[in-house]
C-alpha positions in Angstrom: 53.3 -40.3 -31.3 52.6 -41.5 -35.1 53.0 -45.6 -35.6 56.4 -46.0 -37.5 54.5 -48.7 -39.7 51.5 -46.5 -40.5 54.1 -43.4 -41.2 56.2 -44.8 -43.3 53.3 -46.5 -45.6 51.7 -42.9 -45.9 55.0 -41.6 -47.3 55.6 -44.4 -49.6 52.7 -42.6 -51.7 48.6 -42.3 -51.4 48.8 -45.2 -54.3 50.2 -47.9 -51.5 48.4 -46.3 -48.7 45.0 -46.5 -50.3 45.6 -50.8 -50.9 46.6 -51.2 -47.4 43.4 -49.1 -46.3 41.4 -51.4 -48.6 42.9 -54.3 -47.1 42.8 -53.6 -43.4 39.9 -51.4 -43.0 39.2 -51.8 -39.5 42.6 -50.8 -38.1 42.6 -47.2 -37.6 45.3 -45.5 -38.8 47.8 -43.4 -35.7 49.6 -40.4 -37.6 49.6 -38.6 -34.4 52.1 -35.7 -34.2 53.7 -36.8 -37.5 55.6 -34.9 -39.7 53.8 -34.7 -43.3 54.3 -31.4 -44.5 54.7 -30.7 -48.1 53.2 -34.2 -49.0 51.2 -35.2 -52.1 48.4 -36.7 -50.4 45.9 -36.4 -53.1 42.5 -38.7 -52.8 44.6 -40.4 -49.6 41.8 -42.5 -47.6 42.2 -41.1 -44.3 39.2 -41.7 -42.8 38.6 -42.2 -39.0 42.4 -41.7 -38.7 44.4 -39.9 -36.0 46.2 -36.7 -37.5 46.4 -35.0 -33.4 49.1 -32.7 -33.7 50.7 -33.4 -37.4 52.1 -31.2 -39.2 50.6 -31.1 -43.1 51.6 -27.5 -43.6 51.5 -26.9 -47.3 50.2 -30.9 -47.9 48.0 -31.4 -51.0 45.2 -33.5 -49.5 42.3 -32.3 -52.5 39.8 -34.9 -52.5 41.0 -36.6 -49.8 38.7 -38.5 -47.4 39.0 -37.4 -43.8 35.9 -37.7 -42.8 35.5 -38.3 -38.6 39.2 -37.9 -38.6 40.7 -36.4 -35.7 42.6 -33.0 -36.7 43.0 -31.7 -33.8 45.4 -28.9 -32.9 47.0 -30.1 -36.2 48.6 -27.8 -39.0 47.8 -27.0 -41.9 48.9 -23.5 -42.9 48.6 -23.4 -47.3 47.3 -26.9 -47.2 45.5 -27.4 -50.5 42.2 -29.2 -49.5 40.4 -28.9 -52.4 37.1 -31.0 -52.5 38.3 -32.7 -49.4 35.6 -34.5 -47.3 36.0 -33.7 -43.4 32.6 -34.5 -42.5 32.2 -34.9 -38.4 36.1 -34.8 -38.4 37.4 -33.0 -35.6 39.6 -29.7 -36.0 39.5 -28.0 -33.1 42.0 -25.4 -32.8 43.7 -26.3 -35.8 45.4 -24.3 -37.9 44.2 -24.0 -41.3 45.8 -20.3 -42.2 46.0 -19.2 -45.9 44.3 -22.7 -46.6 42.4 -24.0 -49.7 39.2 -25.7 -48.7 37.1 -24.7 -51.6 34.1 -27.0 -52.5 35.0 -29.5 -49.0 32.7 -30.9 -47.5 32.8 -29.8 -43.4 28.5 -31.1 -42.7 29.3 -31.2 -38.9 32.3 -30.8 -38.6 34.3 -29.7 -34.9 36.2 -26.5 -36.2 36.0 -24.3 -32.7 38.6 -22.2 -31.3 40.3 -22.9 -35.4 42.2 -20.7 -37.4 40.9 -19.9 -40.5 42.7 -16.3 -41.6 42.7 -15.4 -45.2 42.0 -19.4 -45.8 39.8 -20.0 -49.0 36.3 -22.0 -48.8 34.5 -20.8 -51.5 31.2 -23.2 -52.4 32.4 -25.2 -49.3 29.8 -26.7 -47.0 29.7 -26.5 -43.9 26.2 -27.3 -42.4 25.7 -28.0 -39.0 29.1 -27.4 -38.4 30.4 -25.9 -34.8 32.9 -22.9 -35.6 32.4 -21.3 -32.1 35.5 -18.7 -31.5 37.3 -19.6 -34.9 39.2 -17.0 -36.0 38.2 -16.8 -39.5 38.8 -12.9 -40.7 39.3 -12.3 -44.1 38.6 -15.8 -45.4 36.6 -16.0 -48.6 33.6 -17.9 -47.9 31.8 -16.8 -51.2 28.4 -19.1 -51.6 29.1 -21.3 -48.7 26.8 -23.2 -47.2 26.1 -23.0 -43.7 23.0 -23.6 -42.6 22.3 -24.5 -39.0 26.0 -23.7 -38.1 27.5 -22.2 -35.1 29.6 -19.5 -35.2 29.2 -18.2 -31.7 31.9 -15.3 -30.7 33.8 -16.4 -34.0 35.9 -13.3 -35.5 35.1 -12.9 -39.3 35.8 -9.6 -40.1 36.4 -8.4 -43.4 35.1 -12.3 -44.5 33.6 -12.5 -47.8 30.3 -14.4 -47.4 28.8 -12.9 -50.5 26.0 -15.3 -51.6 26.5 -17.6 -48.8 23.9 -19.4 -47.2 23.7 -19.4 -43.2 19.8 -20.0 -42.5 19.6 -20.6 -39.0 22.7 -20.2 -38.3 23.7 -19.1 -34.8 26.1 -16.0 -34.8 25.7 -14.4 -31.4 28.8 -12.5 -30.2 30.5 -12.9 -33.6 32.3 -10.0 -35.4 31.1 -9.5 -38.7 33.0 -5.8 -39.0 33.3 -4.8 -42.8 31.8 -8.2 -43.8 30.9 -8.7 -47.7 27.3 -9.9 -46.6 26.1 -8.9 -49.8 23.1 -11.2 -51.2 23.3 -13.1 -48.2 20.5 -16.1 -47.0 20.7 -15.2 -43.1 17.1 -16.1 -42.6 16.5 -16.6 -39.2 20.3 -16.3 -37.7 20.8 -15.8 -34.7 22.8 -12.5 -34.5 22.5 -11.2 -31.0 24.6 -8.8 -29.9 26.6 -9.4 -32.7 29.5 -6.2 -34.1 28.1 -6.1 -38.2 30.0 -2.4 -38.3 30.2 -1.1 -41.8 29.0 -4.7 -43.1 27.5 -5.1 -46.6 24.4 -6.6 -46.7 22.8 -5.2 -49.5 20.3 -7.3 -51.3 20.6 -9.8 -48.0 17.5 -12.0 -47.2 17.2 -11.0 -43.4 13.6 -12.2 -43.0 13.0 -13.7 -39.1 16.7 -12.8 -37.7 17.7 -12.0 -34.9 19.8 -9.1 -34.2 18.7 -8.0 -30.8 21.2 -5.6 -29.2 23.7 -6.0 -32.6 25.9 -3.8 -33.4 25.3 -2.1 -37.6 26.5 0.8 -37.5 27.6 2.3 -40.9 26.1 -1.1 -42.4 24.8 -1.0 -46.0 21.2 -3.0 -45.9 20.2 -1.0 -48.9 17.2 -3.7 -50.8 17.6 -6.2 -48.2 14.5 -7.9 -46.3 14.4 -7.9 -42.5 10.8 -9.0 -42.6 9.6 -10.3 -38.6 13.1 -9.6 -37.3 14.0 -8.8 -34.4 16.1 -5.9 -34.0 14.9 -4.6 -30.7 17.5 -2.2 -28.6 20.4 -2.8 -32.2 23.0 0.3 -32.7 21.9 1.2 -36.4 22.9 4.5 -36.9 24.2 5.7 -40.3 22.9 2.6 -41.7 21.8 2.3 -45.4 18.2 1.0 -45.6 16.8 2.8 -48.2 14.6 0.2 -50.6 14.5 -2.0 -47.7 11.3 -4.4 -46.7 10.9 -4.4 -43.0 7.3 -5.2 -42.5 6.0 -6.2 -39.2 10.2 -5.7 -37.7 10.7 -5.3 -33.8 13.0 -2.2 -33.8 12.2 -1.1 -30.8 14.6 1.5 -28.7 16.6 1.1 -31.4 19.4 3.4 -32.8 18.5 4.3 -36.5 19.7 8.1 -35.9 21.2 9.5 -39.4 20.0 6.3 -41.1 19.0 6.6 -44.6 15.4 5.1 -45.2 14.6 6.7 -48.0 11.7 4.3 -49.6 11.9 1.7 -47.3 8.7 -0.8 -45.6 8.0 -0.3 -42.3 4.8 -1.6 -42.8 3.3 -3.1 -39.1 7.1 -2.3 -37.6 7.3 -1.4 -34.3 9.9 1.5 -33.6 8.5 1.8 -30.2 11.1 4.6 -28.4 13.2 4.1 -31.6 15.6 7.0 -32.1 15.3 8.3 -35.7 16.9 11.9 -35.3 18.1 13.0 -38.4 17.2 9.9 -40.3 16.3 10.5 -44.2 12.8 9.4 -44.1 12.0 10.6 -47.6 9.1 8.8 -49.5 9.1 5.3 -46.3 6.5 3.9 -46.0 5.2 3.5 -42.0 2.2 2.4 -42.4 0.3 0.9 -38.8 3.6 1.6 -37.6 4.4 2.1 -34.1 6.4 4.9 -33.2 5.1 5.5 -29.7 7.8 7.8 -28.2 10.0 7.8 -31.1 12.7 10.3 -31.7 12.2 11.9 -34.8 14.1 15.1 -34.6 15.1 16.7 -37.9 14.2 13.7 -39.6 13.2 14.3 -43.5 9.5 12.6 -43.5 8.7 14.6 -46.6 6.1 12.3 -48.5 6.3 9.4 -45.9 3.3 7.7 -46.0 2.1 7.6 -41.8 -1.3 6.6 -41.8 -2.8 4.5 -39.1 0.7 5.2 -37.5 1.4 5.8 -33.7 3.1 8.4 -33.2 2.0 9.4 -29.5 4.3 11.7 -27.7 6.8 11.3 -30.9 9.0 13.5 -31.0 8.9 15.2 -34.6 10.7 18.9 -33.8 12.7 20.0 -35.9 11.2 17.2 -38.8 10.4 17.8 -42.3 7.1 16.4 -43.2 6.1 18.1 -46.3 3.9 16.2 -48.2 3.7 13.5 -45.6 0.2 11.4 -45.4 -0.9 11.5 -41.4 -4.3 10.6 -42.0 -5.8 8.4 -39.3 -2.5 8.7 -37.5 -2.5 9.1 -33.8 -0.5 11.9 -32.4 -1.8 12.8 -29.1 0.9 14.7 -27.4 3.0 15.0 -29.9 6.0 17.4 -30.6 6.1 19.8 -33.1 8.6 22.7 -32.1 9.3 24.2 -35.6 8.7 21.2 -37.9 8.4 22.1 -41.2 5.4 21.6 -43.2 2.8 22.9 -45.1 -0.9 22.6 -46.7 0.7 19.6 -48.8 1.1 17.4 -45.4 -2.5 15.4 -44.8 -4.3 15.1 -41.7 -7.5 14.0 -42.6 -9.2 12.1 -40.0 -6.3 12.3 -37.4 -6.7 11.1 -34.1 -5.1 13.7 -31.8 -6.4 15.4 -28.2 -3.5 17.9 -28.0 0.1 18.6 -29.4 3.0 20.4 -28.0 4.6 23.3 -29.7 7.6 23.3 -27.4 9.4 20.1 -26.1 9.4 18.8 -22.7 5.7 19.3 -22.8 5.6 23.2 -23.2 3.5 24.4 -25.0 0.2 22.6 -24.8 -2.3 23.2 -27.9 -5.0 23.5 -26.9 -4.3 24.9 -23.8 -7.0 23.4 -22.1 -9.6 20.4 -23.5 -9.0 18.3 -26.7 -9.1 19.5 -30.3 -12.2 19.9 -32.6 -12.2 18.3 -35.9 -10.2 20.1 -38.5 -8.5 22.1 -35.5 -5.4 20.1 -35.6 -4.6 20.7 -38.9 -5.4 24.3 -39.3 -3.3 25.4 -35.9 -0.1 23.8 -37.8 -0.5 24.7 -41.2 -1.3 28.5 -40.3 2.3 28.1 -37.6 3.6 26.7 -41.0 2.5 29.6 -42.9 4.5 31.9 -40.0 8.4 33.2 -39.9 9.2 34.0 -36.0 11.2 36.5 -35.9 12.9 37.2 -32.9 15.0 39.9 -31.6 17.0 39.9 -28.0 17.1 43.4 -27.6 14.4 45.6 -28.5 13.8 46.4 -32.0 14.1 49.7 -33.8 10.6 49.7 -35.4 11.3 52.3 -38.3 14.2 50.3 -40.0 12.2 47.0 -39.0 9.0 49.2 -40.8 11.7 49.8 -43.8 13.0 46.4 -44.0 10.3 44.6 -44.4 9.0 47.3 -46.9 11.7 46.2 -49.2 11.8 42.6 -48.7 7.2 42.8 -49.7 8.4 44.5 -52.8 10.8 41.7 -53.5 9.0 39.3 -52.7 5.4 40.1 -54.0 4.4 36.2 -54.3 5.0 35.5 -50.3 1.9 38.4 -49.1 4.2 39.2 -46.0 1.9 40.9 -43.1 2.7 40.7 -39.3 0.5 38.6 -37.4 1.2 39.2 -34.0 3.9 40.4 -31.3 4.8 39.3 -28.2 6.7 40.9 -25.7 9.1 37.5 -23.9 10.4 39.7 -20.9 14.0 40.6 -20.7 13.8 42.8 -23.8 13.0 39.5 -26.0 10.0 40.5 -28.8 8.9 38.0 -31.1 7.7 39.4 -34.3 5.2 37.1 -36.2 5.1 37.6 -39.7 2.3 35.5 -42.0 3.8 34.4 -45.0 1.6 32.7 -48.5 1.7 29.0 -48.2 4.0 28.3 -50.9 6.6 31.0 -49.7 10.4 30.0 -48.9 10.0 31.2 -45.6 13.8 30.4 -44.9 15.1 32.5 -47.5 12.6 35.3 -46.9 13.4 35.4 -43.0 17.3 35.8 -43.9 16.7 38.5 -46.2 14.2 40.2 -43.5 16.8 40.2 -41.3 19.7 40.8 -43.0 18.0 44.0 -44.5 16.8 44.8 -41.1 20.4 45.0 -39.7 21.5 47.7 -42.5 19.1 49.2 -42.3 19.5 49.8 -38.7 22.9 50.5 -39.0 22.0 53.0 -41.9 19.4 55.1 -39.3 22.2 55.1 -36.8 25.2 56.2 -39.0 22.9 59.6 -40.4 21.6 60.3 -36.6 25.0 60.4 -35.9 25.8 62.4 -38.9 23.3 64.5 -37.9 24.3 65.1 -34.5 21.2 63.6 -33.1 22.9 60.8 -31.1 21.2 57.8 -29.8 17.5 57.5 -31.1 14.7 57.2 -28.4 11.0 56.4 -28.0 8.6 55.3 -30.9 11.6 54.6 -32.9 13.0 51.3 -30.8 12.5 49.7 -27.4 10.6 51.9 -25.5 6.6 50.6 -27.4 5.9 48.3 -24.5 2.3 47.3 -25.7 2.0 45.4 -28.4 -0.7 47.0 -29.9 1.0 50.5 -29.5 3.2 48.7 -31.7 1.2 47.8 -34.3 -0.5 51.1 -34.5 2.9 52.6 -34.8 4.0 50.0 -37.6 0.6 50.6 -39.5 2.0 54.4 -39.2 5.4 53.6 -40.6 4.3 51.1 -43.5 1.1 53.4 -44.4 1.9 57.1 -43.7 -0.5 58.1 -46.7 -2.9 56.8 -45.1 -2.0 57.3 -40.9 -2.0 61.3 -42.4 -5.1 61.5 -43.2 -7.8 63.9 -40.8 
């Protein structure tokens, strides 16, 4: 309970408070559990005193001087606190809801298990200070200073930190959900294993933190600098790093699947295991990156620059690397099942014994023994240079012949010739057909078969018409050796010439 003397001083007025203070330093003042809500207590001098369990909802205490005061489990809902100094006070668990602490001072302050919601502490500093568990969700925090502070398992979602400064701060557990991060100092934080969902931390300085395990998803890190982080095993998928520096990063088994990128340093990172499926790769640089085992499924790589990269055993199917620089890259046992590429992607002076062509290690190129010089690069640009055309049961080989007639004549640039056939057993055939280097295979390969199909159904609507019924022999399945085929094709695309004596 509150001392009746010191109570009713402190509501005389902060004027008559402050003399008494002046003159009777050393007693410390008892306003314990008192009722002081509402009061002007502008300037008062209440340092060292005991404010345990008062109420000072909606009290003006700017610049007031509570400094190692103890404020514990005390309330202060829309208490105006303007410039106050709380320095090594203690707040723990109070209530400071919808509050106005802009500019205080808080340099080591108690504030854990607080409530901070929607309170306003704008400029405020709070260094060294120990806000483990607060609650302090949408608070504007807006170039605070909060270096060395605690903030373990504290809940600040959709907190404005913008321009804030927490170097060193420790963060682990904390939710930072939909957090204005933007321009942020969080130079080596601690963030570990730490929800940043849908955060903004565009422009952030993220150089040496910690985010092991954290959770990013849908965060925007677009120009930021996560220089020597660590990030190893953190959920980033569908983040925003395009423009980003991330030299010499630990994001290893990390989640950056869908992520954009796009332009970004990962200069020395190491993306060991990372998975990058579907990322937007466009124009990074991953230079003496490690990718070991990395996921890159369907990831756009066009005119990433790879060199010195490890990317054993990556996994690149599916992947765009058009124009992408692999020179000196190591990728021994790597995947390429249809990545797309062509004579614009480098590999000059690659280090690489075999590749695979199929995942789960199928297809082995070379079969047997490592590659020669130059092999490498010639076996994928001339797969590059190749649509596959496959067809599940049999193929009618006159309207194939037709088709791919008409689709030469309108196409002219693409020099369309079949390269191969293979027979895959249960009436599979794959039809190989070379295409010019510059060709747009996917657009040619739709047409091809699109006017394969009409044609097809064109042959079997006048057999029909004609009585004639279902066609047989040279005409569709029955060619079992490929190179009856081909003679039969040469046949059906040159019969000027197959009719000569």
């Amino acid at each position: 309970m509150a001392n009746t003397a010191h109570l009713r001083l402190i509501k005389r007025g902060v004027k008559h408070w402050n003399a008494w203070r002046k003159e009777k330093f050393s007693d410390q003042p008892d306003l314990g559990e008192a009722d002081l809500s509402g009061l002007d207590l502008r300037g008062a001098n209440l340092i060292g005193a005991n404010l345990n369990h008062a109420n000072l909802t909606g009290a003006d205490l700017s610049g007031a001087y509570l400094s190692v005061a103890d404020l514990s489990d005390a309330y202060l809902s829309e208490a105006k606190l303007t410039g106050a100094n709380l320095g090594k006070a203690n707040l723990k668990a109070v209530d400071l809801s919808f509050a106005n602490l802009d500019q205080a001072i808080l340099i080591e302050t108690r504030l854990t298990k607080a409530l901070l919601v929607e309170a306003s502490l704008i400029q405020a500093i709070l260094n060294f200070a120990d806000l483990s568990r607060t609650n302090i969700s949408k608070a504007n925090l807006r170039k605070a200073h909060l270096i060395k502070a605690t903030l373990l398992e504290a809940n600040l979602s959709d907190v404005n930190l913008h321009g804030a400064n927490l170097n060193r701060a420790l963060l682990g557990e904390a939710d930072l959900s939909r957090a204005d991060l933007s321009n942020i100092n969080l130079s080596k934080a601690d963030l570990s294993f730490a929800r940043l969902i849908e955060a903004d931390l565009h422009g952030a300085n993220l150089n040496g933190i910690i985010l092991i395990e954290a959770n990013l998803r849908g965060a925007n890190l677009q120009g930021s600098t996560l220089k020597k982080g660590q990030l190893c095993r953190a959920n980033l998928g569908g983040v925003d790093l395009s423009h980003a520096d991330v030299k010499n990063t630990n994001l290893s088994d990390s989640d950056l699947i869908n992520a954009n990128l796009s332009k970004a340093l990962f200069v020395d990172t190491n993306l060991n295991a990372a998975q990058l499926a579907g990322a937007n790769c466009r124009k990074a640089s991953f230079l003496h990156a490690n990718l070991h085992q990395a996921n890159l499924n369907e990831a756009n790589l066009t005119a990433a620059d790879l060199r010195e990269a490890d990317l054993r055993k990556a996994d690149l199917s599916r992947s765009q690397i058009q124009g992408a620089n692999l020179s000196m890259t190591n990728l021994t046992a790597a995947c390429f099942e249809e990545t797309l590429l062509n004579r614009t992607t480098q590999f000059d002076h690659t280090i690489c014994e075999y590749i695979y062509l199929k995942k789960n290690e199928q297809g082995r190129q070379p079969s047997h023994g490592k590659f020669l010089t130059g092999e490498l690069a010639e076996l994928l640009w001339t797969s590059a240079e190749t649509i596959n055309l496959t067809f599940h049961k049999g193929v009618n080989w006159t309207a194939f012949a037709n088709a791919l007639k008409r689709i030469q004549r309108m196409y002219p640039q693409a020099q369309m010739g079949i390269q191969c056939i293979e027979h895959k057993g249960n009436g599979v055939i794959l039809v190989k057909v070379h295409t010019a280097p510059h060709a747009d295979q996917e657009k040619v390969h739709q047409e091809l078969m699109l006017a394969y199909v009409n044609t097809r159904r064109q042959l079997h609507q006048q057999q029909q018409g004609q009585g004639i019924g279902q066609v047989s022999t040279p005409e569709s399945i029955q060619l079992k050796n490929p190179q009856d085929i081909i003679n039969h094709l040469f046949d059906l695309l040159n019969p000027a010439i197959s009719s000569l004596p």
